[in-house]
DONUKE-69004 format. One record per residue: residue number from 1; x negated, y negated, z of N, C-alpha, C, O in turn. Coordinates in steps of 0.02 Angstrom, whole numbers, plus 32768, in hexadecimal, padded with zeros to 4 digits. Layout:
N
+-----+------+------+------+------+------+------+------+------+------+------+------+------+
! seq !   nu !   nv !   nw !  cau !  cav !  caw !   cu !   cv !   cw !   ou !   ov !   ow !
+-----+------+------+------+------+------+------+------+------+------+------+------+------+
! NUM !    X !    Y !    Z !    X !    Y !    Z !    X !    Y !    Z !    X !    Y !    Z !
...
+-----+------+------+------+------+------+------+------+------+------+------+------+------+
// end
This chain:
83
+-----+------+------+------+------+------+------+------+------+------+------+------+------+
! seq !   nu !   nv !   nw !  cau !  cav !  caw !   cu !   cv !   cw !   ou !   ov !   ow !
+-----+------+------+------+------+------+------+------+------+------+------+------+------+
!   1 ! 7FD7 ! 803C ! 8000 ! 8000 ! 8000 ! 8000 ! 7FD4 ! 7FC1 ! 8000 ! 7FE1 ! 7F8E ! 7FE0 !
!   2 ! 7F9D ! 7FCB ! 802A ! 7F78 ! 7F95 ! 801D ! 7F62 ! 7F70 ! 7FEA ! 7F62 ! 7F33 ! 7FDE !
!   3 ! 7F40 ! 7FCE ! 7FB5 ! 7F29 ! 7FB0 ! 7F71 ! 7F68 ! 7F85 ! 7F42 ! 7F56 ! 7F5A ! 7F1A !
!   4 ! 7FAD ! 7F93 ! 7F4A ! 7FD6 ! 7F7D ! 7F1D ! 7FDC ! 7F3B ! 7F37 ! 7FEF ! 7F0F ! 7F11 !
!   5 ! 7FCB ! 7F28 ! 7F89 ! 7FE7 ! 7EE1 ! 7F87 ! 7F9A ! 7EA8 ! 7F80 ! 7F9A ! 7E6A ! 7F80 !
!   6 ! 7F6D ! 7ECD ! 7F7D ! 7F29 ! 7EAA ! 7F6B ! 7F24 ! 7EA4 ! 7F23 ! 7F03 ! 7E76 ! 7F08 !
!   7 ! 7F46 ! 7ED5 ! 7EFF ! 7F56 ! 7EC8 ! 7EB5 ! 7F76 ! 7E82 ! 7EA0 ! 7F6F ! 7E57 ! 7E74 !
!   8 ! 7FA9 ! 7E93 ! 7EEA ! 7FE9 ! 7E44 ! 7ED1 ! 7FD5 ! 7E17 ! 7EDC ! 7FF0 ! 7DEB ! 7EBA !
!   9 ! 7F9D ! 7DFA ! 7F0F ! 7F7B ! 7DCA ! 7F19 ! 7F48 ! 7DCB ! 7EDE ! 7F41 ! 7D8E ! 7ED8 !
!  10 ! 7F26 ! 7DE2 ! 7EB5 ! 7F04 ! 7DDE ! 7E88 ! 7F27 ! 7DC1 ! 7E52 ! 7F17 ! 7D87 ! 7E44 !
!  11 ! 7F51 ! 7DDB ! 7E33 ! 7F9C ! 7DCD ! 7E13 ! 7FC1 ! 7D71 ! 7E14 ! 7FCC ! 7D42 ! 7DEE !
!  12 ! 7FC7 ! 7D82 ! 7E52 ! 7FF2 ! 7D3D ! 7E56 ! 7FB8 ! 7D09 ! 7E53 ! 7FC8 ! 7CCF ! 7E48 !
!  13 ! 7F75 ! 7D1A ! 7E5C ! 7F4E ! 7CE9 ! 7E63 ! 7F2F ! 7CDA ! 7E2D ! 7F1E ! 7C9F ! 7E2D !
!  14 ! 7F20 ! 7CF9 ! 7DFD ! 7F30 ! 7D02 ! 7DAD ! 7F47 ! 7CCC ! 7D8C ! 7F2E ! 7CA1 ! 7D67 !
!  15 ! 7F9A ! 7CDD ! 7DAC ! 7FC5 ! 7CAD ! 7D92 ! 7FC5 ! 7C6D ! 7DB8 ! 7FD3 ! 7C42 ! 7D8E !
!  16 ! 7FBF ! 7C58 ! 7DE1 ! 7FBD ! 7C23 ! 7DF6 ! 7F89 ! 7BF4 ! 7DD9 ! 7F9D ! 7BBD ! 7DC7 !
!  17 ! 7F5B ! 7BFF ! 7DD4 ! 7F21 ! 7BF9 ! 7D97 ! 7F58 ! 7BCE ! 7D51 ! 7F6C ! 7B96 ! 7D45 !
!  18 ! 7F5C ! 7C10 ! 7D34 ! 7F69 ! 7C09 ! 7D04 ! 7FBC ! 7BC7 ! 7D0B ! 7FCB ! 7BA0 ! 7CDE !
!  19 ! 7FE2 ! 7BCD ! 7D4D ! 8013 ! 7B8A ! 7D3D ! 7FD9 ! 7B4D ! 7D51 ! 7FE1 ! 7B1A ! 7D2F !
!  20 ! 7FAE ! 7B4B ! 7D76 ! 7F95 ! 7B11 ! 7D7E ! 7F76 ! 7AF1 ! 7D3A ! 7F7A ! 7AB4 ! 7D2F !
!  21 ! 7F5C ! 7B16 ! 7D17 ! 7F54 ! 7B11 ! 7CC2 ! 7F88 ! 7ADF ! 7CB0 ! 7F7E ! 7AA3 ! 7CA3 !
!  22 ! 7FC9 ! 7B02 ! 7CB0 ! 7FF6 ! 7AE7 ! 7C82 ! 801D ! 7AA9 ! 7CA7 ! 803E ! 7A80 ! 7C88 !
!  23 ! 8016 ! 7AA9 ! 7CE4 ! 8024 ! 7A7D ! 7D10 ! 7FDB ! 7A28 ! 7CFC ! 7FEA ! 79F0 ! 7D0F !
!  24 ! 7F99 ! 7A35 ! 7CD6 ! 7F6E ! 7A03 ! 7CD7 ! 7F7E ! 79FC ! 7C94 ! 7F7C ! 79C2 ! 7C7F !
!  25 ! 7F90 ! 7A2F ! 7C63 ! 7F8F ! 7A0E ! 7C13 ! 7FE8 ! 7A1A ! 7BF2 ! 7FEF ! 7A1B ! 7BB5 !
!  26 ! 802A ! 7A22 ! 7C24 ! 8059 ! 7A1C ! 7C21 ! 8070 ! 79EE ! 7BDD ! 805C ! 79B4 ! 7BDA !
!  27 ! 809C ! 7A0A ! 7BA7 ! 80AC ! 79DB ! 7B66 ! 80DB ! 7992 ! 7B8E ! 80EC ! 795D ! 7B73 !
!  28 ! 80E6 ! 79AA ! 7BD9 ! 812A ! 7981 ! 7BD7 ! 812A ! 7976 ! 7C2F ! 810C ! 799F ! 7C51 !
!  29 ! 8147 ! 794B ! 7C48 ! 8143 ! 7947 ! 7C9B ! 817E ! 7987 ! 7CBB ! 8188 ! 79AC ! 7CEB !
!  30 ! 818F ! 797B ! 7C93 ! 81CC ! 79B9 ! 7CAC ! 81A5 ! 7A01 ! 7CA6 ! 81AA ! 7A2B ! 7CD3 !
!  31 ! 8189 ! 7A0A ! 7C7D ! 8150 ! 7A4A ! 7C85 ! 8125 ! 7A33 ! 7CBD ! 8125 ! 7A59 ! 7CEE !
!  32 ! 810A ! 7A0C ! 7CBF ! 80D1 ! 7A14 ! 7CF3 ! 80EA ! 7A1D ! 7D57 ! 80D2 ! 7A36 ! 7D89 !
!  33 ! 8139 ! 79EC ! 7D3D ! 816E ! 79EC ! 7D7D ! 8179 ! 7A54 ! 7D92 ! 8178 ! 7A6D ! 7DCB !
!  34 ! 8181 ! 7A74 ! 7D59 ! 8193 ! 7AC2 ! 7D57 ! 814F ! 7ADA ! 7D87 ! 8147 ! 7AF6 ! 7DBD !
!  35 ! 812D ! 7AC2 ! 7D5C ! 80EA ! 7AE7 ! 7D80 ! 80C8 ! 7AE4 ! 7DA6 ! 809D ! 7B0C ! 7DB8 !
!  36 ! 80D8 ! 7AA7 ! 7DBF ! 80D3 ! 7AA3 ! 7E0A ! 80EF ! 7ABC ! 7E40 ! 80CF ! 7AC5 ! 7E74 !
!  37 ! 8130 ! 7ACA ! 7E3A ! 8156 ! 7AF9 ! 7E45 ! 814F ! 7B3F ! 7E4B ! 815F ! 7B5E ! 7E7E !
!  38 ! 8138 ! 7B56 ! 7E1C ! 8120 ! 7B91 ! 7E28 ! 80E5 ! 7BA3 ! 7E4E ! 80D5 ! 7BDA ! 7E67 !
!  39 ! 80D4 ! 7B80 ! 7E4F ! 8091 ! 7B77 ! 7E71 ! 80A3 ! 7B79 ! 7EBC ! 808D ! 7BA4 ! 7EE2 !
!  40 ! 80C1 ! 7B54 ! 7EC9 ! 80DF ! 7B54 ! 7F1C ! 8103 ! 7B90 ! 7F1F ! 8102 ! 7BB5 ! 7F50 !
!  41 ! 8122 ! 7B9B ! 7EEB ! 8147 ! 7BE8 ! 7F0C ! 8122 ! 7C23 ! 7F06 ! 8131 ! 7C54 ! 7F28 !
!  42 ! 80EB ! 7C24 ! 7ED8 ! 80AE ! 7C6A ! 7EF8 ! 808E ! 7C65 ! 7F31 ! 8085 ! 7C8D ! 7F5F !
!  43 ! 8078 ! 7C14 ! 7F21 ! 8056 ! 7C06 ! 7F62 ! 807F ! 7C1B ! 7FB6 ! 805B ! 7C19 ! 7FE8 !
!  44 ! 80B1 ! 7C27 ! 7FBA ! 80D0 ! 7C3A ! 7FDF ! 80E4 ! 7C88 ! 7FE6 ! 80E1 ! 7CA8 ! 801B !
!  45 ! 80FB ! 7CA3 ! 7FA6 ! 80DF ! 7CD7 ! 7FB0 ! 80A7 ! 7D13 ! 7FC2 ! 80AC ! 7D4C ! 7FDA !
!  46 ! 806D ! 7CE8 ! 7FAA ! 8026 ! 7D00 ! 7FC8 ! 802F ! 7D0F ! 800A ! 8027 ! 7D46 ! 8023 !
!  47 ! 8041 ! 7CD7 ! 802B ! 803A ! 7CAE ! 8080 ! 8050 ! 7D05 ! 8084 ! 802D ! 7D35 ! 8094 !
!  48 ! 809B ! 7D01 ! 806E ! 80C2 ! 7D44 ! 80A1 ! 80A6 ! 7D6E ! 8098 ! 8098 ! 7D8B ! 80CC !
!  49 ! 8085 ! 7D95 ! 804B ! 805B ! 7DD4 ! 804A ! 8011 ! 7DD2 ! 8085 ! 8006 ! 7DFF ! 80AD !
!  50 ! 7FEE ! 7DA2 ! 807F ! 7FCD ! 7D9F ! 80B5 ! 7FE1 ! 7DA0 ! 80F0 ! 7FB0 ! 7DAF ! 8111 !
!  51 ! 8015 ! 7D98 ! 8118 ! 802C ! 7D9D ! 8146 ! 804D ! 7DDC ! 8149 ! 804C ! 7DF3 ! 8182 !
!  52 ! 806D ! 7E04 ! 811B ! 8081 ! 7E41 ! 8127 ! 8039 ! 7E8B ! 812A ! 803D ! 7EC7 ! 8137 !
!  53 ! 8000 ! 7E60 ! 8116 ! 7FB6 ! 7EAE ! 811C ! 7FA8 ! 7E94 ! 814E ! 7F86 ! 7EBC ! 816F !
!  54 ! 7FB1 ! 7E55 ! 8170 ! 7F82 ! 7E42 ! 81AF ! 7FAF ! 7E5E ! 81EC ! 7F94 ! 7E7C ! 821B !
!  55 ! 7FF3 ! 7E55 ! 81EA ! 8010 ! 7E61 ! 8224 ! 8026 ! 7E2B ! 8246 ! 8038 ! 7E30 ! 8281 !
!  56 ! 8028 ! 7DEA ! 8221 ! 8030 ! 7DAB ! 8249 ! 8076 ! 7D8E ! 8243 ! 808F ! 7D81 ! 820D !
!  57 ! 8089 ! 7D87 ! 8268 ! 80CC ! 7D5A ! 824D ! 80D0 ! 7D16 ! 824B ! 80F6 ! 7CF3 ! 8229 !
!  58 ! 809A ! 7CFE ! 8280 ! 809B ! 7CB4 ! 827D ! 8095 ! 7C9A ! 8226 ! 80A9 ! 7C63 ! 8214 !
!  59 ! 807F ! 7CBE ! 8204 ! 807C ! 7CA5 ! 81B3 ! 80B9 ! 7C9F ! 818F ! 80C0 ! 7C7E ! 815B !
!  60 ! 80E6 ! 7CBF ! 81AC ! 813C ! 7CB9 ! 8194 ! 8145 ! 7C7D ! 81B2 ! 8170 ! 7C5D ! 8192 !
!  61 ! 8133 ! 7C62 ! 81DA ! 814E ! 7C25 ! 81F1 ! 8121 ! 7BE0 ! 81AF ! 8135 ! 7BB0 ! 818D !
!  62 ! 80F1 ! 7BF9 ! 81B9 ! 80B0 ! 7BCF ! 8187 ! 80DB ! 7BCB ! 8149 ! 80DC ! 7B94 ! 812D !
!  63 ! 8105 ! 7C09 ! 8129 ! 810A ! 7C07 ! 80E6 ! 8145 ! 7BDD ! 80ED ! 814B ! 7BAD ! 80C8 !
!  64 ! 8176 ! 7BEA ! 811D ! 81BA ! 7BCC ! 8126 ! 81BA ! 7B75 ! 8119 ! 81E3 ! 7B52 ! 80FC !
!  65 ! 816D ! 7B5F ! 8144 ! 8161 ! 7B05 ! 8150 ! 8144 ! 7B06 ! 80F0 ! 8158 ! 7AE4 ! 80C0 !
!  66 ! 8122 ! 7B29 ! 80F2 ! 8113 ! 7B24 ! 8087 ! 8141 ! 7B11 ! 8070 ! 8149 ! 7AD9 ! 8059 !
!  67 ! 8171 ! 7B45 ! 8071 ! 81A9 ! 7B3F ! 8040 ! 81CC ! 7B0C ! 8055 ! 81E0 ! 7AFA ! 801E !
!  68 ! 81E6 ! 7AE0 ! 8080 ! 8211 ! 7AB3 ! 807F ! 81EE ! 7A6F ! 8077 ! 820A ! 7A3B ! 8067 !
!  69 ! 81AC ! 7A76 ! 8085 ! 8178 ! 7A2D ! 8061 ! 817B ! 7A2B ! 801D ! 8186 ! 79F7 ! 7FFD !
!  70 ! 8170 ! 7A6F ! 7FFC ! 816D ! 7A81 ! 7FBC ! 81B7 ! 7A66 ! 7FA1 ! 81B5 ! 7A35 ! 7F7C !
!  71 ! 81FB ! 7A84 ! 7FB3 ! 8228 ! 7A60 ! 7FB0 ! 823A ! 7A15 ! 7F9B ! 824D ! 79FC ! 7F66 !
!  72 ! 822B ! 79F7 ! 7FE3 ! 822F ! 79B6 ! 7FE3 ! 820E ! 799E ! 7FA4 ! 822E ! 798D ! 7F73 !
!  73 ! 81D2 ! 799E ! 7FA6 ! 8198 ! 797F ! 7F5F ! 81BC ! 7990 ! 7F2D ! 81B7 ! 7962 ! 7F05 !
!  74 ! 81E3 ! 79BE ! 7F14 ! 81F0 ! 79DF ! 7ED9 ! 8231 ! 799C ! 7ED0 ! 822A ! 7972 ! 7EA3 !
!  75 ! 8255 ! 799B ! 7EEE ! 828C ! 7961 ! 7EFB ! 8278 ! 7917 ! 7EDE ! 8285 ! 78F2 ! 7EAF !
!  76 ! 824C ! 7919 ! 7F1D ! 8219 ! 78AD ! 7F0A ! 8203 ! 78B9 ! 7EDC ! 8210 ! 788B ! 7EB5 !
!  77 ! 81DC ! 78E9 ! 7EBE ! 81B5 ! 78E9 ! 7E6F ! 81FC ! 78EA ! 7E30 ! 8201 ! 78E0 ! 7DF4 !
!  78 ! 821B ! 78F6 ! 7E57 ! 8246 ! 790F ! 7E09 ! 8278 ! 78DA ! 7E03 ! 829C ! 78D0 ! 7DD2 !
!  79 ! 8277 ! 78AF ! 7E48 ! 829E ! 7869 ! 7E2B ! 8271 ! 7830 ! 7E17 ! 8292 ! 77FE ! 7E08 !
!  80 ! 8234 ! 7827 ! 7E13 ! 81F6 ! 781C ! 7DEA ! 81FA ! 782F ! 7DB2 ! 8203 ! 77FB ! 7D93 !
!  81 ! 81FA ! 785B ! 7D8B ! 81F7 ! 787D ! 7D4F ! 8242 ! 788D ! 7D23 ! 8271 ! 78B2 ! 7D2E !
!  82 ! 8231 ! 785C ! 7CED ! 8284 ! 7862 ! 7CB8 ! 826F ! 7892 ! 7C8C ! 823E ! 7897 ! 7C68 !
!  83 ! 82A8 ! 78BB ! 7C98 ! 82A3 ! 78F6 ! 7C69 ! 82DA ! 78EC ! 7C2C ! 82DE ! 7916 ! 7BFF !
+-----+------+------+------+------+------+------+------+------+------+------+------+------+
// end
């Protein structure tokens, strides 16, 4: 189980990569708005896979304060940005 979730961290981290790419050379703000986005939501997912091989739970709380900063920003950026 380990190897499959050290896979998924390899994986998602891959991709996160690869949105931060499309997030710096985005055709459009509304693309780069997406991919930022995604970005916060692996990035949060990581948090929990690391927290589910370590045994910690305080990191569910860590991912919980992510996601609703992540949230918020996604909100103020996107009334900034005319799509």
């Amino acid at each position: 189980m380990i190897k499959l979730l050290t896979f998924a961290i390899l994986f998602l981290s891959a991709t996160i990569f690869l949105c931060m790419f499309r997030a710096v050379k985005g055709p459009s703000a509304a693309d780069r708005l997406v991919a930022i986005n995604v970005v916060g939501t692996k990035t949060i997912v990581l948090i929990l896979i690391v927290s589910f091989i370590l045994h910690e739970t305080y990191f569910i709380d860590v991912a919980l304060v992510y996601a609703l900063i992540s949230f918020i920003a996604s909100i103020v950026i996107s009334k900034f940005v005319k799509i």
